[in-house]
N, C-alpha and C positions, 0 to 999 in steps of 0.2 A: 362634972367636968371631964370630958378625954381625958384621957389616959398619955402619956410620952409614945408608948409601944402603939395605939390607936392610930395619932398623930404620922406616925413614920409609916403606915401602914396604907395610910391617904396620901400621903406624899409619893410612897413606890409606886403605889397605881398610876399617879396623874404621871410619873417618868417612865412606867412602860407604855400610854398610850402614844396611838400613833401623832409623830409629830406634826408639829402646827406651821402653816407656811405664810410668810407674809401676801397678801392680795396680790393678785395679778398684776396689778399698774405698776407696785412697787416690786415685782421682781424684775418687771421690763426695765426701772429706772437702775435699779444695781446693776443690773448685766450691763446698759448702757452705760453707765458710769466707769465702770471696768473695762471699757472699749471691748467688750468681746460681742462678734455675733452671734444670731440665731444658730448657724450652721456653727462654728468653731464649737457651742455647746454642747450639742447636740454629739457633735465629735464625741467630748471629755465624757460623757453621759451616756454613750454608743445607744442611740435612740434617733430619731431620725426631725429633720429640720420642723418640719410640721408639728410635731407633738410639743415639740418646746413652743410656738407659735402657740397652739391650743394650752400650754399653761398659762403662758403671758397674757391672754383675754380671754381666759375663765372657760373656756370648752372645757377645758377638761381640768384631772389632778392626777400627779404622778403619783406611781406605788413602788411599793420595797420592790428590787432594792435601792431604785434609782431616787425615793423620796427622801431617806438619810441623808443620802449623799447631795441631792440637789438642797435640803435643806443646810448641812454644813456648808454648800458654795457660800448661800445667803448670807448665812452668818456672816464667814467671813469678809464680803462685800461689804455688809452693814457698816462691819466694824471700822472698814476702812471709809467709805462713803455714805457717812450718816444724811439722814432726810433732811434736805432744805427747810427753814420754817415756812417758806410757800408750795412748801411738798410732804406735810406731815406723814411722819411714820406711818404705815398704814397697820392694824392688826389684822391677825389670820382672819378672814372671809371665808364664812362659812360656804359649802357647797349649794351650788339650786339642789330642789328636789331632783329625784332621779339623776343625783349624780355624773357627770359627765368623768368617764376615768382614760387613762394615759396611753391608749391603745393607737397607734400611729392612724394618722388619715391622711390623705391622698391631698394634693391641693388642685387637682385638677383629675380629669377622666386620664389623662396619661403621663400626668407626671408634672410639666411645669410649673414653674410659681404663677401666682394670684395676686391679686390686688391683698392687703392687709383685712384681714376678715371684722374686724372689730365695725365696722361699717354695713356688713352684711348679715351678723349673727341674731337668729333671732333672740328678741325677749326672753331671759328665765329668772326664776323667782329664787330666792333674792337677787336683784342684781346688783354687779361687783360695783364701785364707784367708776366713773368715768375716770381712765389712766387720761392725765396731761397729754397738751400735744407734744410730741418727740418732733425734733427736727427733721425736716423735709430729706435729707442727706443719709439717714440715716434706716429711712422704710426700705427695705428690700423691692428690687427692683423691679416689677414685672414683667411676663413675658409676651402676655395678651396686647395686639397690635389695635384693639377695639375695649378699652372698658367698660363702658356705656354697656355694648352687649354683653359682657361676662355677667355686670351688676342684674341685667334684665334675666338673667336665669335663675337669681334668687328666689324663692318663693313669698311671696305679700306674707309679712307676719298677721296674724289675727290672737288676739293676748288668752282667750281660750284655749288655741293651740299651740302653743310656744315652740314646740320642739317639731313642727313641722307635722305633714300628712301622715310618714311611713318610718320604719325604721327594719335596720336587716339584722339579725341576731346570730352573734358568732355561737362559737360552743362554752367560749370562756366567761358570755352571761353579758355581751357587749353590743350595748344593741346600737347602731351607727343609723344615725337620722340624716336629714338633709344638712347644706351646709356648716358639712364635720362634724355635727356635733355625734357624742358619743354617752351613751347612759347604761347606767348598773341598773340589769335586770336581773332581780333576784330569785324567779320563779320558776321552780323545778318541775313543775306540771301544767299541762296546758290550761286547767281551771284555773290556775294562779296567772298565768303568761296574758291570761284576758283577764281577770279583775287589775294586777296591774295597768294593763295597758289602759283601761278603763278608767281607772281611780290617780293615777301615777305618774303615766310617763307622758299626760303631756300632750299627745299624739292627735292628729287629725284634720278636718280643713272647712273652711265656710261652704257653705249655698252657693251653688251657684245659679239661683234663680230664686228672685224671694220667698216664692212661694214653694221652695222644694226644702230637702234635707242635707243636714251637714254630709259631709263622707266621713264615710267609717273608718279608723288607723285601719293602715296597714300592716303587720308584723310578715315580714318573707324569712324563713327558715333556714340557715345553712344545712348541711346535712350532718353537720355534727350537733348543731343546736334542737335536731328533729331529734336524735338518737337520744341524747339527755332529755328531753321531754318524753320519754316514752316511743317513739314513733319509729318503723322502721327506714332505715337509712333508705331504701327501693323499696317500691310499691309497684310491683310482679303479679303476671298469672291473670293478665285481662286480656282479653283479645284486641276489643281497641281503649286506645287512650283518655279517650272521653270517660268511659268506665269506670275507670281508675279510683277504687275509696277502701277505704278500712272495712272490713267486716262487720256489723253490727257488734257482735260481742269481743271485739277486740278492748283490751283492759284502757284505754285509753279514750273511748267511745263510751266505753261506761264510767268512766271519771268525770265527763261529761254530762253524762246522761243525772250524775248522783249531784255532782254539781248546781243541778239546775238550770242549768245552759240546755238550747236546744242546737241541732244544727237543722240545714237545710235540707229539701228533697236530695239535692246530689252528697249527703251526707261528707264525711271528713275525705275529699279526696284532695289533687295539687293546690285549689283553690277551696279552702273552706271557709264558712260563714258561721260564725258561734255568733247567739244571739238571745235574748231574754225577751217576749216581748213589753211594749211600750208602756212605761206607766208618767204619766203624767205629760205626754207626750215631749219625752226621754228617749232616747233612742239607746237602745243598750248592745251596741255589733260591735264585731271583730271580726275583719278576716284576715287570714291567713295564707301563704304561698307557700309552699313548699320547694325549694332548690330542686332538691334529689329527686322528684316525683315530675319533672321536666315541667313545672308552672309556668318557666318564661322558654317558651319552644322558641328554638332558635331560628325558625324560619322569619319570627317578627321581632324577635328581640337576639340578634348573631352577637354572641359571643359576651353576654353578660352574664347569664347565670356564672361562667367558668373565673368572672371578677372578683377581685378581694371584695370584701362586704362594704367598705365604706364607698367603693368602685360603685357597686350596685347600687347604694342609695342612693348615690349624686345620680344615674341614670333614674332610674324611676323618681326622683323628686322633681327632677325637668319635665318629664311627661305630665306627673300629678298636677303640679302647677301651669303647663300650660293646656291639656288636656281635660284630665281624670284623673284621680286615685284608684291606680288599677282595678281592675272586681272580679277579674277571670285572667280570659283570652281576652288578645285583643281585638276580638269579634265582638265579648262580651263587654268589655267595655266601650266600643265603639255604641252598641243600642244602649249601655245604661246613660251615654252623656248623651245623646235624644231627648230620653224622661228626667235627665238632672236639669236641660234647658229650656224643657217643655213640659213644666211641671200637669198630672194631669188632674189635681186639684187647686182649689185657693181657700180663702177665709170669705164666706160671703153670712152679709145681715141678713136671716127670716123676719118679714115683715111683719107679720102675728105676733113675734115675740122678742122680738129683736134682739136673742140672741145669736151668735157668730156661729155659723156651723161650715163644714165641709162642701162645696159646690163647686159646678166643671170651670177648667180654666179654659175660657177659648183661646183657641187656636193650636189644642191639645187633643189626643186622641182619646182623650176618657178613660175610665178604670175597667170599662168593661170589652173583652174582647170583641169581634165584629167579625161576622165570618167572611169568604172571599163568593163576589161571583164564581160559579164552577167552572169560569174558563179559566180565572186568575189562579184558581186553585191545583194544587199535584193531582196526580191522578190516585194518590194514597186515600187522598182528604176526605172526611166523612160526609162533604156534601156532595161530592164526586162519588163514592161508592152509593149512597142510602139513594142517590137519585137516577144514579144510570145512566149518569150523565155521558154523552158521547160524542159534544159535538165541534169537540177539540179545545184548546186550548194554547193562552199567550205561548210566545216562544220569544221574547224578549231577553235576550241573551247577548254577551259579547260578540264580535265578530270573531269566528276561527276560519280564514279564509286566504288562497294563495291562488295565483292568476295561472292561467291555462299556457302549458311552457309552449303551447304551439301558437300563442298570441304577444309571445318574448320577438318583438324586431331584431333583423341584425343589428342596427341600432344601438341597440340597449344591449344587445347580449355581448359590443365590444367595450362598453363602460366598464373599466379595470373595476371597480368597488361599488358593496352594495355599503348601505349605511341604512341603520335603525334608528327611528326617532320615538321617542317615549312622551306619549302628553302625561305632564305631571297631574299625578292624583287625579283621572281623568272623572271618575265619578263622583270628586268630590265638585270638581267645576260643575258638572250636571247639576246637581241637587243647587245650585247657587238659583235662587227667585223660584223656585221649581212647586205649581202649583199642587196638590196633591187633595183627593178626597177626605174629607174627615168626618163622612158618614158611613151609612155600610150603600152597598149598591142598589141602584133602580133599573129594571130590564123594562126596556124601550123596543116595540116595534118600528124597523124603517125611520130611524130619527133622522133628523137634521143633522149633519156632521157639526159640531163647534171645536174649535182649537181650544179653548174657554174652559171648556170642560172636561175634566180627568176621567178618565175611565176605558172601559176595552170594547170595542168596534170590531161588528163581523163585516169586512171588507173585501171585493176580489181588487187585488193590486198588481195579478197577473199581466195586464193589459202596457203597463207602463217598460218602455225598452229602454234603458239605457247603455253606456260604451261597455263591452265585454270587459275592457284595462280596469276597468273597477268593478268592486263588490257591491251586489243588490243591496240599498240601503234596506229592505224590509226583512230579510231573512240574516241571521247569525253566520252564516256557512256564505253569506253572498250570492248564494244563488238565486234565481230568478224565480218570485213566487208561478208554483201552478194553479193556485187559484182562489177562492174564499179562504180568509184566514181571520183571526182574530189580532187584534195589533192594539197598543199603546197610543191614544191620543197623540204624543209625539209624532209617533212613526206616520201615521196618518195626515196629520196636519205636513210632514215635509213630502208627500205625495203629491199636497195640495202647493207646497212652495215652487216644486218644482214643472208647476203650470198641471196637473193634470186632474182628472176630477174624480171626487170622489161619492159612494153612495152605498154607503152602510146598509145593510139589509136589517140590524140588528144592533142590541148594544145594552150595558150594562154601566151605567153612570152615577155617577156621587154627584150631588148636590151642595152640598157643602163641604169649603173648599177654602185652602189655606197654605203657606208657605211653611209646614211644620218645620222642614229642613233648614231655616234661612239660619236661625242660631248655630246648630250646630254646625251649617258649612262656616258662619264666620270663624269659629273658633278652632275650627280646624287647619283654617285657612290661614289663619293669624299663626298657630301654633307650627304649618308648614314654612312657612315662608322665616318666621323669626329664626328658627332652627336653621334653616339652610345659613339662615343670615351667620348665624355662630361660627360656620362651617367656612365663612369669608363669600359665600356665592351672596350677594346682595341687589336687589331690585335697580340698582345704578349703573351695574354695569355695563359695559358694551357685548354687542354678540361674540366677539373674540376671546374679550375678559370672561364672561361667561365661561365660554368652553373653555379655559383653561382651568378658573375655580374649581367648574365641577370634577375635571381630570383630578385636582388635590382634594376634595372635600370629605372624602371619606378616611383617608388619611390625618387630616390636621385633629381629630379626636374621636377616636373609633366609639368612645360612651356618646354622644350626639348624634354620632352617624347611627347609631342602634337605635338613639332616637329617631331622629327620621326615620330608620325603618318602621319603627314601630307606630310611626302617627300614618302611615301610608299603610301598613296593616288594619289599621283603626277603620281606616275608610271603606277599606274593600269587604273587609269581615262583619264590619256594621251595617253597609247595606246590605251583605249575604245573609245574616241573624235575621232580616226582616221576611225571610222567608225558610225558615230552619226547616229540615225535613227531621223525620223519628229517626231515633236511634236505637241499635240492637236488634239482635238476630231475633228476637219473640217477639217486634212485632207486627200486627196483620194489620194490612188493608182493613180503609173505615174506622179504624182503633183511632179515638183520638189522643196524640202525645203531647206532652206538658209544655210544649213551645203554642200550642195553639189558646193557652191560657192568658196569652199575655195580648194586652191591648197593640201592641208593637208587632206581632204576626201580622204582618201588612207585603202579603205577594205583589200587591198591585202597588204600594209606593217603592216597593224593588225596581219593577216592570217602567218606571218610570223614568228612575233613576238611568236605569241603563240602555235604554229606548232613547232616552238624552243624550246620553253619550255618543251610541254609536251613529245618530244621526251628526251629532256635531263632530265626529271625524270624518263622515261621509264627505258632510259642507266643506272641510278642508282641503278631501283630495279632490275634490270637484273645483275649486278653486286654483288650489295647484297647479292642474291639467289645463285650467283655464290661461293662466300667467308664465306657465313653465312647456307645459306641454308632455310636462314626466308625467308616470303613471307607475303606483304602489307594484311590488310584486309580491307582496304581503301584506297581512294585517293578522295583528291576535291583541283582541281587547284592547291596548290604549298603546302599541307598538304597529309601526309601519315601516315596512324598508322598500327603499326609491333605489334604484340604479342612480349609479353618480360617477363625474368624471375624476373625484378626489377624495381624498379620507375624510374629508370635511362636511356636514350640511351647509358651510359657506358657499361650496362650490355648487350647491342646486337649487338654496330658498329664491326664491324670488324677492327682490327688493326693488323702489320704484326709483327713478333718477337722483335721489336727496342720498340715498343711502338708508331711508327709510323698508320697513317689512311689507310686506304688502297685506293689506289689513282681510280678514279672512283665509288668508291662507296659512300652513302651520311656520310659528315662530318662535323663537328662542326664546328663553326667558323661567325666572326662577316661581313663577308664579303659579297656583293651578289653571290647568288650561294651557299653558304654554311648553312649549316641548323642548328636550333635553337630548342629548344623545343616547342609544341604548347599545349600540356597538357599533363596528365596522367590518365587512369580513370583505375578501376577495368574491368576483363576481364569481368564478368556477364552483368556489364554494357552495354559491348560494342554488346553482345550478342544478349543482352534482343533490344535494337536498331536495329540492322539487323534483329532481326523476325518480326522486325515490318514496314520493308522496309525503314529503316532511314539511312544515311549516319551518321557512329562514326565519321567520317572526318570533317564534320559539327559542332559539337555538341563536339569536346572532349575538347573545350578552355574554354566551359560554354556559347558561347555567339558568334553570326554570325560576319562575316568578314567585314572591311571596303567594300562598297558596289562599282562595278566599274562605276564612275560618267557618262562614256562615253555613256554607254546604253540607 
């Protein structure tokens, strides 16, 4: 039998353990019962509105010193306002795994209130009991003039992964996942920080294509949370950025290495990839961001890294969900959601033996790479050096082009204002139906031209004169081909639209042929347009309401507008990945480099994409000129600036008697493909620039373009 001294000895313990707090539901009924609010709490608490919200429906749990003190409120609430019998006492509810703990979160990207989260939170284990409804009168108010859309930024629970895609880790071991939630990571080294995330917290997100693979968590690093792991705060001493990795024998690389864990060729640098490979077709990854080592370059992601951590997540869990689960740049995630839509295997039956094995998915690029015709190819490339090759090569590239100032009418040169129009996401509208080879290439003597058929045409298109006021549709620079060149099925086929004939001497064609890009533009296109919609710009609007949206949109929440930026990154640096050149000062011509390993090294579905493009801004200002009679004194890539009589594109689109756009020419609107404003400058301005050999195209927004990551 115990002992009396034994007995008191169990009893001190169980009163120094940390206190025990009634369930979430029932703390929201005390407080309510007590007529006090969320915010008055929060006051008495000096903690901030949100966290007391996150106690109330189990996000989180508070800590000393504020859990004494929030538990004596209870108390005394109880005591005065004991439990209805149709609202039984609740006892203390244990925590889900991975803990959620009492670390303030944001209820929005800048601050104001939200709908009630208890509606949005995903799934965790155990869950709390449903709290009763609270009267209507008594929810906090919201600020969002759209719910519908806030709710739609949720991310789809999937019960695998409860706690979402990603999460961002403070230094105090607080790892802030998507909507709010917050979890105790206990892991002092980064072998632990991946078994964790692994076994633990929860983390990660479905297929998105059946036949592909889940995405791997995310973990992004504050740079205090790098420092406590080992890591140094800056990652120094490379010439360029790409570079950027740990040492081999750094103590942290070999914790790794002893671990068991492998990483990747680009070894631990901003974006790293720990990973074990596959057993039982198990997927065992982790990657990793790094803050402090610039992971989210602020050219496509402006001004999140410098976000409080729960700031960051809600940004990257928007993208994740309507995107990707980051993987790099956002170059690099722009081609991994390619191969997550276009898976390049499936499950197929051998007849022989009918069991399931590994086989191609059509309408996929295969596992194996494909080299380029040598004209599709750099002049690096190993089929271009081993062969000798010399006999030129696409030049499918953007337009960088500005009109001859001695072909400026008085006219136009007294219109007070130029004005810039931006097609949205123009490359992405390209790639929408956009046929593409998905074999490797066949060289044709003197072929038949076919629009039908993808691939690259030795054509002279010299012959063809169009108005000096615009840019040669066949050349980048506008100018007027001088003679045999190799061109883009595209570019060729609008040689033929615009009446004149054509007759390849030459050519280099795929035969099999496919729409690889249609998924990926849908979901990009969904993922543009929704976001804008967040931002108030919406598909309903009128041309007026438009232009004023977008004057506020990057204002109304600057974590959105980063999105946007960053799904606009997505596009330009996804199609530039599909032709990555080597990198680093060692290496030589011929050498092949690691971007040529991948099935996704496809110069000629670049060449295509953007041979798309620049023909369909061509068809626009040729249209224009047609209905308006203006003519571009610029273009650079998916920006055009028109002389205009007002600050307005009002005062120049062409519209038909209804009030209606006039169909083919450029039009407002929030969609890709349709165009936006990109500045306004004074005409002198733009003047005083082209004498000076400057593209106004460049320069009319105040400040250079997101850059394309591919290059």
């Amino acid at each position: 039998m115990a002992t009396e001294e034994e007995l008191f000895a169990s009893v001190d313990a169980l009163l120094e353990e940390e206190p025990q707090l009634p369930s979430p539901p029932e703390r929201a009924r005390l407080r309510e019962a007590a007529g006090i609010t969320q915010a008055r709490l929060a006051v008495a608490l000096k903690t901030s509105t949100q966290t007391v919200k996150n106690w109330e429906n189990g996000r989180s749990e508070p800590k000393e010193p504020r859990l004494s003190a929030y538990q004596r409120l209870l108390k005394g609430w109880a005591a005065k306002h004991p439990a209805h019998p149709a609202h039984p006492a609740h006892g203390a509810t244990p925590a889900p795994a991975a803990a959620p703990r009492s670390a303030p979160v944001p209820e929005a990207f800048t601050g104001p209130a939200e709908p009630e989260a208890e509606s949005t939170a995903p799934a965790q284990a155990p869950a709390a009991p449903a709290a009763p409804e609270r009267p209507a009168a008594r929810r906090p108010v919201t600020s969002s003039r759209r719910p519908a859309v806030k709710k739609a930024t949720q991310p789809a629970l999937d019960p695998r992964f409860p706690h979402g895609p990603l999460a961002v880790l403070d230094g105090d071991g607080s790892a802030f996942g998507v909507n709010g939630i917050v979890l105790d990571c206990p892991a002092t080294t980064i072998p632990q920080l991946v078994e964790w995330t692994l076994r633990e917290s929860g983390l990660g997100a479905p297929k998105l294509h059946r036949n592909g693979k889940e995405s791997d968590p995310l973990i992004v690093l504050t740079a205090a949370a790098a420092v406590n792991l080992g890591l140094p705060e800056r990652l120094e001493g490379h010439e360029q950025r790409r570079s950027l990795r740990l040492p081999d024998d750094h103590p942290v690389v070999k914790q790794v290495t002893r671990a068991k864990w492998k990483l990747t060729q680009r070894g631990f640098g901003p974006w790293a990839r720990i990973y074990r490979p596959a057993q039982a077709g198990q997927r065992q990854c982790v990657q990793l961001a790094v803050l402090s080592w610039d992971a989210l370059d602020n050219r496509a992601w402006p001004g999140v890294a410098e976000m409080e951590p729960a700031h960051i997540a809600r940004v990257l869990g928007v993208y994740a969900q309507r995107v990707i689960t980051p993987r790099g740049s956002t170059a690099v995630s722009g081609l991994e959601l390619m191969t997550a839509l276009r898976p390049p295997t499936r499950a197929v039956q051998d007849r022989a033996t009918g069991n399931w094995v590994s086989g191609h998915n059509p309408g996929s690029l295969g596992t194996e790479p494909v080299d380029p015709a040598p004209p599709e190819a750099t002049q690096e490339h190993p089929v271009v050096v081993n062969s000798g090759w010399e006999g030129g090569f696409l030049d499918e590239e953007a337009y960088q082009w500005m009109r001859d100032l001695d072909l400026l009418t008085g006219e136009e040169a007294a219109l007070p204002w130029v004005v810039g129009l931006d097609l949205n996401t123009a490359f992405l509208a390209a790639a929408a139906r956009l046929m593409v080879g998905l074999s490797g290439p066949e060289h044709v003597r003197h072929p038949h031209f076919d629009k039908r058929i993808p691939g690259s045409w030795l054509v002279d298109l010299s012959h063809i004169e169009l108005d000096p006021r615009l840019p040669s549709p066949f050349t980048p620079s506008g100018v007027r081909p001088t003679g045999p060149a190799w061109y883009q099925t595209h570019t060729v086929a609008y040689a033929q639209e615009l009446g004149y004939n054509v007759q390849p001497t030459e050519a280099y064609l795929r035969r099999e042929t496919g729409a690889y890009l249609d998924p990926w533009h849908d979901r990009l296109k969904t993922a543009y347009v929704d976001t804008l919609a967040d931002l108030g710009v919406t598909k309903d609007l009128s041309d007026t309401e438009f232009l004023a949206a977008m004057e506020r949109h990057k204002q109304a929440e600057p974590g959105l507008a980063a999105v946007l930026v960053a799904i606009k990154a997505t596009v330009k640096g996804g199609v530039g990945k599909l032709r990555e050149r080597p990198q680093g000062r060692h290496y030589k011509d011929g050498d092949r480099w690691p971007a040529l390993e991948r099935p996704t090294w496809r110069p000629d579905i670049r060449a295509a994409v953007i041979s798309k493009a620049r023909v369909n801004m061509h068809r626009k200002m040729l249209k224009m000129a047609e209905f308006t009679g203006l003519y571009p004194l610029a273009v650079l890539s998916d920006c055009v600036v028109y002389p205009s009589p007002g600050r307005s594109p009002l005062d120049f689109l062409p519209y038909s008697t209804s009030g209606k756009p006039i169909p083919g020419a450029f039009r407002l609107g929030s969609t890709p493909g349709l165009a936006k404003v990109e500045g306004v400058q004074e005409m002198a301005w733009a003047v005083d620039l082209m004498e000076q050999g400057l593209n106004p195209a460049r320069h009319i927004k105040g400040g250079d373009a997101v850059l394309d990551e591919g290059e």
